[in-house]
C-alpha positions as CSV (number, residue, x, y, z in Angstrom):
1,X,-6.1,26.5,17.0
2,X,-3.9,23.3,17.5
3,X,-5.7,20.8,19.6
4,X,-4.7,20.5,23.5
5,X,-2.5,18.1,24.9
6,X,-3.6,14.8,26.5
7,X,-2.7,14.8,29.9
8,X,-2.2,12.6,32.9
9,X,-4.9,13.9,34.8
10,X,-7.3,13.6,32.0
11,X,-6.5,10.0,31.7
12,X,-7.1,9.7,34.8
13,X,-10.5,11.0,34.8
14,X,-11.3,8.8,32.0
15,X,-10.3,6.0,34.0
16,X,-12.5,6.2,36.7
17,X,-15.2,7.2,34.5
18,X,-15.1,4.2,32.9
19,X,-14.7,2.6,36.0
20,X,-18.0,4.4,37.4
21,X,-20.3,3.3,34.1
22,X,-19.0,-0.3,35.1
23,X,-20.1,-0.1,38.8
24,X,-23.3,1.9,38.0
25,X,-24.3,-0.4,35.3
26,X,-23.0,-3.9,37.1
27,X,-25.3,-2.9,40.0
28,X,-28.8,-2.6,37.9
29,X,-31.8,-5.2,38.0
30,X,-31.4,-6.2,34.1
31,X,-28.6,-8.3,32.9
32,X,-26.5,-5.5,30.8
33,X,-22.8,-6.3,30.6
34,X,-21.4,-2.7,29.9
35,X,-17.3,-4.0,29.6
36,X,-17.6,-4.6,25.7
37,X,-19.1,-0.8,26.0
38,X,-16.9,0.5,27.4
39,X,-13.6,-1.3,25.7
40,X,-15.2,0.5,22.7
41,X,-15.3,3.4,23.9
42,X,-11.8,3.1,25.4
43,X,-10.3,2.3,22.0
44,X,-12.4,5.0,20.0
45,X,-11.1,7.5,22.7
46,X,-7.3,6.2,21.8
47,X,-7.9,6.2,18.0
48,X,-8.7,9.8,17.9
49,X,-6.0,10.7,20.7
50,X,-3.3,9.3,18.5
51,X,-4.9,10.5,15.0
52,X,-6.4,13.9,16.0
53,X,-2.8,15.9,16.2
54,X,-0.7,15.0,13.5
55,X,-4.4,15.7,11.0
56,X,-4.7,19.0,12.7
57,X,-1.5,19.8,12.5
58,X,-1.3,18.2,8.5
59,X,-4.2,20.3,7.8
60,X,-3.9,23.3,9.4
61,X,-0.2,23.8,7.8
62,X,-1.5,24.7,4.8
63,X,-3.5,27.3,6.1
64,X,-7.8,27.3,5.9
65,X,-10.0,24.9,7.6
66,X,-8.6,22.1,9.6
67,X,-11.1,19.7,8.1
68,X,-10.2,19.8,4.2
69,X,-11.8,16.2,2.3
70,X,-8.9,18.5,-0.5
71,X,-5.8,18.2,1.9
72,X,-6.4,14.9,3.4
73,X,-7.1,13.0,-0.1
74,X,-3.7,14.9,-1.1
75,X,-1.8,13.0,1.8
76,X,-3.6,9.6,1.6
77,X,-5.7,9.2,-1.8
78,X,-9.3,9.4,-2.7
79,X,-11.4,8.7,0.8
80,X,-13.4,6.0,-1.1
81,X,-14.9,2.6,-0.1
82,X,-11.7,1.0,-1.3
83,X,-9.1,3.0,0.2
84,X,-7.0,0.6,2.5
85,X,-8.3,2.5,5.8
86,X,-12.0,2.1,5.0
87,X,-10.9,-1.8,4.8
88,X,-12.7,-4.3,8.0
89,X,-9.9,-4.2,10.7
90,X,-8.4,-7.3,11.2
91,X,-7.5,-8.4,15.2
92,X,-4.9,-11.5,15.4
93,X,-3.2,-10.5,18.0
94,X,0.3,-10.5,16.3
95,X,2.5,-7.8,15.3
96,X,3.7,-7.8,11.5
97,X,7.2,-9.6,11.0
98,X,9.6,-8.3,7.9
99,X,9.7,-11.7,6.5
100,X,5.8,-11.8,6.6
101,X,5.2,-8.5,5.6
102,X,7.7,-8.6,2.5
103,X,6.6,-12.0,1.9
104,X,3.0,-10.6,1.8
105,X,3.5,-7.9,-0.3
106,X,5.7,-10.1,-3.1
107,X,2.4,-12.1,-3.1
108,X,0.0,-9.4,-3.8
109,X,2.0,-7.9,-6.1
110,X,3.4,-11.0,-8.1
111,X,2.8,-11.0,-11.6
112,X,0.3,-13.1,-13.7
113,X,0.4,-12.0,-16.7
114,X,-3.0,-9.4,-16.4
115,X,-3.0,-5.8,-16.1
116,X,-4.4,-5.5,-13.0
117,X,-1.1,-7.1,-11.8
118,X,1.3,-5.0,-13.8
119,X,-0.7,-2.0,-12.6
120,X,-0.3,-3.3,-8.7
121,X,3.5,-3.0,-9.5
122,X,4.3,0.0,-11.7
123,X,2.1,1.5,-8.4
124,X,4.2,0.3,-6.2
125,X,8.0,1.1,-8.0
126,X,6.9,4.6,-8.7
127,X,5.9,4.6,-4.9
128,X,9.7,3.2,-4.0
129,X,10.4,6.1,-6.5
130,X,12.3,3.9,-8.7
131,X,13.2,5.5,-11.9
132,X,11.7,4.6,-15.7
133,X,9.4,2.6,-14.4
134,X,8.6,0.7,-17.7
135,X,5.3,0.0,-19.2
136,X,2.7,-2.5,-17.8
137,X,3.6,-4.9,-21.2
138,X,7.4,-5.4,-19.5
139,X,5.9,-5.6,-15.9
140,X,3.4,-8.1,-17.2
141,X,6.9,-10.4,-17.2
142,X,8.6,-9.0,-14.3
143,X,9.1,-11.3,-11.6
144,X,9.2,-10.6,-8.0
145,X,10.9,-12.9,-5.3
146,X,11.0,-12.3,-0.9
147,X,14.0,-13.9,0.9
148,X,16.1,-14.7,-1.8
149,X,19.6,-16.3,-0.5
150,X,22.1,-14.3,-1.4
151,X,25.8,-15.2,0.6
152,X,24.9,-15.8,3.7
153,X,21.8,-13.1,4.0
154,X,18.5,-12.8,1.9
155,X,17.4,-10.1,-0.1
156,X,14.3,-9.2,1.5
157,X,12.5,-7.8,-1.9
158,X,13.9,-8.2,-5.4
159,X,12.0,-6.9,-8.5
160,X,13.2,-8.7,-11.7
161,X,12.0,-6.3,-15.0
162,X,12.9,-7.8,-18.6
163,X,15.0,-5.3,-20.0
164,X,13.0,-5.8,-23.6
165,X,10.5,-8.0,-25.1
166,X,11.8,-11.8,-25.2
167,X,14.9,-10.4,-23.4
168,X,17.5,-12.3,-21.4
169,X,18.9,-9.5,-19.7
170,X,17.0,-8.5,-16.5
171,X,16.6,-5.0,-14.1
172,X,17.4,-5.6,-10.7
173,X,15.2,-3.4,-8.1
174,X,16.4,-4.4,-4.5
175,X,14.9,-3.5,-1.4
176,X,16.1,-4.1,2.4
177,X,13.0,-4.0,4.3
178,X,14.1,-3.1,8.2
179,X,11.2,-2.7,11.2
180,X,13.8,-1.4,13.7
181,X,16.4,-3.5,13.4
182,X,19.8,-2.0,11.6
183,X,21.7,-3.0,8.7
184,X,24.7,-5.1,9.2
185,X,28.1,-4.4,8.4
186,X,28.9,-5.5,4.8
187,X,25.4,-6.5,4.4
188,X,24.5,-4.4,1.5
189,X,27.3,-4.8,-0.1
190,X,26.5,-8.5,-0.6
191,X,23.4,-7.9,-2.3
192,X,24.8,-4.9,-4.7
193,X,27.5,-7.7,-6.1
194,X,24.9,-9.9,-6.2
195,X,23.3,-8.1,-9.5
196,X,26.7,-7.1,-10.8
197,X,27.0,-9.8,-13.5
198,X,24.7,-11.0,-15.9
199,X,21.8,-11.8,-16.7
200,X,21.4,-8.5,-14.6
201,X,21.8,-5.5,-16.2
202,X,23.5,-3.9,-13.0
203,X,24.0,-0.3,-14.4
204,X,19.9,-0.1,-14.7
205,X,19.5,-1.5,-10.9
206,X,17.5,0.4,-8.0
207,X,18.6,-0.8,-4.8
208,X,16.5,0.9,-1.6
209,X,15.9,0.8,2.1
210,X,13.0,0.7,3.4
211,X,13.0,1.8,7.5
212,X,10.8,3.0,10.1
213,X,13.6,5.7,11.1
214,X,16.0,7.9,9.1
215,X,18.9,7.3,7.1
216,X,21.1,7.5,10.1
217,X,20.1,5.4,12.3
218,X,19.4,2.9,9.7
219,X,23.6,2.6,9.3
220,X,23.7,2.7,5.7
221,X,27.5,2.8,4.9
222,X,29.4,5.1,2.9
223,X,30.6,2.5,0.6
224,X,26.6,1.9,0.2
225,X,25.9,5.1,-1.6
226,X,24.0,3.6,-4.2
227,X,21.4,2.2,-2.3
228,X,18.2,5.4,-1.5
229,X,16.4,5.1,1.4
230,X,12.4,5.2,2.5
231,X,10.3,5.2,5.4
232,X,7.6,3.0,5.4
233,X,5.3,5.7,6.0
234,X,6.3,7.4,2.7
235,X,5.8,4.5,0.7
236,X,2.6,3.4,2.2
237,X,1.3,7.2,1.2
238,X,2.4,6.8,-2.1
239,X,1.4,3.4,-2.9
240,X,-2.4,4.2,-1.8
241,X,-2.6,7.5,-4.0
242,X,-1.3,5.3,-6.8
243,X,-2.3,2.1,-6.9
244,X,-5.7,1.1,-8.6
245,X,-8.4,0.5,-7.0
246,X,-10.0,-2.5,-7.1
247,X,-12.5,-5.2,-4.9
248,X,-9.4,-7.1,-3.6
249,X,-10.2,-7.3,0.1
250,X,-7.0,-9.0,0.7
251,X,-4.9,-6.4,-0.8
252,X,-6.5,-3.6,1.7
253,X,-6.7,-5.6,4.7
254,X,-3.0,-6.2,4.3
255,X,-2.5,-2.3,3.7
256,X,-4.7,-1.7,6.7
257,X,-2.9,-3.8,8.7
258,X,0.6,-2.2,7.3
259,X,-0.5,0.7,8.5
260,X,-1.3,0.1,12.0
261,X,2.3,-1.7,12.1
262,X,4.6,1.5,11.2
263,X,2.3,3.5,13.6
264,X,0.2,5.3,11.2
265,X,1.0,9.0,11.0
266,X,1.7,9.0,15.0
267,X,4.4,6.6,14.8
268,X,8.1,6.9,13.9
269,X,8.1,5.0,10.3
């Protein structure tokens, strides 16, 4: 049975029951402050409101019970202590920018040489779904660079893969990273003739963009064809059923926090 709708009246109702617990309990003889209660409460109440539907409705698609551990850790990865939404919730007050979230993930995925690195980024191509992803002694090399000035605009993610051993010749994976804003005319064109000449080995290039929307409304040209496009929501998923898991409480806070920014499964990334 799909789960009712949320409607005004019953916001209402919790309102001014809310409202009642504050009077009731402001007029006691001990000296209880029930606000932090009841914000609590409040934001409890809206984290299942927005969350409850879209599971159900995931769930319950497949037919069986709408609780299934099986069809949720097929959508979002093993429900373990180091999945990015068991990660401590972080409360700044500020809404994710595309400069700092690109920024953030080039950090957390830049390349030192280690496995653990390489593995970070082979996780995270195959979650762009960029072909032949190579093996982690190439992407031990790779390098990875946000904002990179490019005529006039700045490639918000490029992915530089060593096309062999010792090689000179490099892979170019591009993304355009867009959190509602649209593409502007000419724009990708810039960054495809950007990799057309050596040392890229533009025939081997990914180019993708990533948007909160559909490929519509993100205005990707017809003389853009080349370039794939990915909602943020599809990537996240990916990238958490793929990437390792490791004791990195940066790397999932930031995921946690990426989440919450493209609107989980409720919003419209």
């Amino acid at each position: 049975m799909a789960p009712r709708s949320i409607t005004p009246k019953d916001s209402r109702f919790a309102h001014r029951a809310r409202q009642v617990l504050i009077e009731r309990f402001s007029k006691t003889p001990f000296s209880f402050d029930p606000k932090p209660l009841v914000a609590f409460d409040a934001r409890r109440t809206d984290t299942m409101r927005r969350g409850f539907r879209p599971l159900a409705k995931l769930a319950s698609g497949e037919g069986g019970p709408i609780f299934s551990v099986l069809k949720l850790e097929r959508l979002f990865g093993v429900l373990s202590s180091g999945h990015s939404l068991s990660a401590h919730e972080i409360d700044w007050g500020i809404h994710l920018t595309e400069p700092q979230t690109t920024k953030a993930i080039v950090h957390l995925l830049q390349p030192d040489g280690s496995d653990k690195q390489a593995s970070r980024l082979a996780a995270f191509l195959k979650a762009l779904g960029t072909p032949d992803v190579p093996n982690l002694e190439l992407l031990r090399s790779a390098e990875i660079e946000a904002e990179r000035p490019v005529d006039g605009g700045r490639i918000d993610i490029e992915v530089r893969i060593p096309c062999s051993p010792n090689a000179d010749s490099w892979r170019p994976i591009l993304v355009e990273a867009k959190f509602g804003h649209t593409l502007t005319k000419g724009q990708l064109g810039k960054y495809t003739r950007s990799v057309s000449a050596k040392p890229y080995v533009d025939k081997a290039a990914d180019f993708v963009v990533l948007a909160q929307y559909d490929r519509e409304r993100a205005h990707i040209s017809e003389d853009d064809k080349e370039w794939r496009f990915l909602t943020w929501r599809e990537l996240w998923l990916r990238f958490e059923r793929l990437r390792p898991r490791d004791d990195d409480p940066n790397f999932t806070i930031f995921l946690n926090m990426l989440w919450s920014r493209i609107g989980g499964l409720g919003g419209d990334g």
